[in-house]
C-alpha positions as CSV (number, residue, x, y, z in Angstrom):
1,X,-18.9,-49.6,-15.9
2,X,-15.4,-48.7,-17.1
3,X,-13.8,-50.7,-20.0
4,X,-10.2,-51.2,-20.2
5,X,-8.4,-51.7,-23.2
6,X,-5.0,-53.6,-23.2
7,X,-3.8,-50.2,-24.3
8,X,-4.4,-48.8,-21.0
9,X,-2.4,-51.7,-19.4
10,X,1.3,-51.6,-18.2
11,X,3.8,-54.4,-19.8
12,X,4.0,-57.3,-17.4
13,X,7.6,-57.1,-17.6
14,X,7.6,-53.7,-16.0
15,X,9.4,-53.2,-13.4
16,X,10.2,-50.3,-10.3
17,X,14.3,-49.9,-10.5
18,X,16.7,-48.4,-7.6
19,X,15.0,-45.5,-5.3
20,X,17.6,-43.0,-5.0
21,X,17.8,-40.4,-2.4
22,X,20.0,-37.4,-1.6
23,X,21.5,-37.7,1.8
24,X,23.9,-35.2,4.1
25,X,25.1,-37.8,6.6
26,X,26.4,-41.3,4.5
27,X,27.3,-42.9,7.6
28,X,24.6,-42.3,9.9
29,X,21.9,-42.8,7.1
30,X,23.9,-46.2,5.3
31,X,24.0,-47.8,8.7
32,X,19.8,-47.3,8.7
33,X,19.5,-48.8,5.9
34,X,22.1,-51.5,6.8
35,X,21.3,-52.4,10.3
36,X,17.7,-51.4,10.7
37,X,16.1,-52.2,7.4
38,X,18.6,-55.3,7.1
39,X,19.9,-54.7,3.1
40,X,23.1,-55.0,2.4
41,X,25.7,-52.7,0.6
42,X,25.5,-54.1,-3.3
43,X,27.8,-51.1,-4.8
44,X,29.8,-48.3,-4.2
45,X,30.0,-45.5,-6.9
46,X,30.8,-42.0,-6.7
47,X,30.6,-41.8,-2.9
48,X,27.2,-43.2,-2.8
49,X,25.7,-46.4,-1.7
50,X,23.5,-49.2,-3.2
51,X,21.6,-51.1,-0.4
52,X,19.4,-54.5,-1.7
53,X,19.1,-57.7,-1.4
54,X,20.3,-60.6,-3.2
55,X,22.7,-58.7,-5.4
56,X,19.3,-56.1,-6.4
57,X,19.8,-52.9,-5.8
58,X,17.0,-51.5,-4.2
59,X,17.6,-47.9,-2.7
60,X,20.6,-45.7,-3.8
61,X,21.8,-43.0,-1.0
62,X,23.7,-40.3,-2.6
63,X,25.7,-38.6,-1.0
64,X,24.6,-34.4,-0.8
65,X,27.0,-32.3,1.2
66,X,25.0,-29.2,2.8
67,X,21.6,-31.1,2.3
68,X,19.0,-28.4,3.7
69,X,16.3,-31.0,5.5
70,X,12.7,-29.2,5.3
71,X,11.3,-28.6,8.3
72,X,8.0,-29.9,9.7
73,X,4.9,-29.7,7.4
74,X,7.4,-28.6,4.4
75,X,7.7,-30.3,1.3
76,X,10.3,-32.8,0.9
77,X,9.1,-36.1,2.7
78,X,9.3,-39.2,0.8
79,X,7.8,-42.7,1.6
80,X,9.9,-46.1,0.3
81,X,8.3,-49.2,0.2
82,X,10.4,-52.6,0.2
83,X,8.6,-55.8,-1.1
84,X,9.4,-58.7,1.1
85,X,9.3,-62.4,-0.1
86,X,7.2,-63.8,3.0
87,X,5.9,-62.7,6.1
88,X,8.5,-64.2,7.9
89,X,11.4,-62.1,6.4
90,X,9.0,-59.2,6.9
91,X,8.6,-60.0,10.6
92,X,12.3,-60.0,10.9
93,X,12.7,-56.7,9.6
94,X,10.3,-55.1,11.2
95,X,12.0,-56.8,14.5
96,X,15.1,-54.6,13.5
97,X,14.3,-51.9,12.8
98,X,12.1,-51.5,16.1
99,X,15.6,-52.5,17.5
100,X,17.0,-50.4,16.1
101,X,15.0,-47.1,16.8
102,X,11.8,-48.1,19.5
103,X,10.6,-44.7,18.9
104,X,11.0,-44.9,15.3
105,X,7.6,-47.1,15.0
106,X,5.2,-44.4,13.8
107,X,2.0,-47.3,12.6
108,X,0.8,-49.9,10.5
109,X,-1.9,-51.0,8.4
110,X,-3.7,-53.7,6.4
111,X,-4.0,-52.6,2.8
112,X,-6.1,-56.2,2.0
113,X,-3.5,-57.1,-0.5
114,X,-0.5,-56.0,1.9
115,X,0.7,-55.1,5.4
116,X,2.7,-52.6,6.2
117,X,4.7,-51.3,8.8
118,X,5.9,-47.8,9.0
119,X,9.1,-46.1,10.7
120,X,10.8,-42.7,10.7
121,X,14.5,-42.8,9.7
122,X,17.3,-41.0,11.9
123,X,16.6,-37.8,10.5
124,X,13.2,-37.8,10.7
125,X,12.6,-36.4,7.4
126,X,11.1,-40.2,5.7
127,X,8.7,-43.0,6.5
128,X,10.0,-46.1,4.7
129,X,7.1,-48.6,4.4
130,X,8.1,-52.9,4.5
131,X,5.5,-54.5,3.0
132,X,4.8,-58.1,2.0
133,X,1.9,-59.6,-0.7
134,X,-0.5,-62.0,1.7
């Protein structure tokens, strides 16, 4: 049996803050995040964009011109994850984004103490996760 110590515990008040990720196409890779995912453009700051919801900014796309995107079964994947308030608003995303892109449904799964649904973006390169607390 392990023992934890509150020494081994993270502050309650801890929180994630904005994802940000380089990007070579702004337009093509804001209007994912825009019309599939559903978040909406928070801020604007040195060519880049905030995408969140309610005000929060939750992913930051900055823009990288020349952006070399590894090929298959190279390093440089990355998974995001976006916390949804009820299954509802999860359903609705999920809706879009399989609107969005059909073939961009790539699976789904029951972690007990979330769902998730997983899709591609345009370039293929990321699987961004929606997932909601039961």
């Amino acid at each position: 049996m392990t023992i934890t110590s509150s020494q081994d515990l993270l502050p309650a008040e801890l929180t994630m803050g904005t994802v940000m990720l380089k990007v070579g196409d702004m337009k093509l890779m804001g209007d994912y995040y825009q019309r599939a995912l559903g978040l909406d453009v928070v801020a604007e700051q040195d060519g880049g964009l905030y995408f969140g919801r309610l005000g929060k900014p939750l992913v930051h796309l900055a823009p990288a011109a020349g952006l070399q995107i590894p090929g298959r079964g190279e390093a440089g994947l990355f998974h995001t994850a976006l916390l949804f308030e009820d299954q509802p608003s999860l359903a609705a995303t999920v809706a879009s984004a399989a609107q969005y892109e059909p073939h961009a449904f790539v699976g789904s799964a029951d972690h007990l103490v979330s769902e998730a649904f997983y899709f591609t973006d345009p370039r293929a390169t990321a699987s961004n996760s929606t997932t909601t607390s039961p």
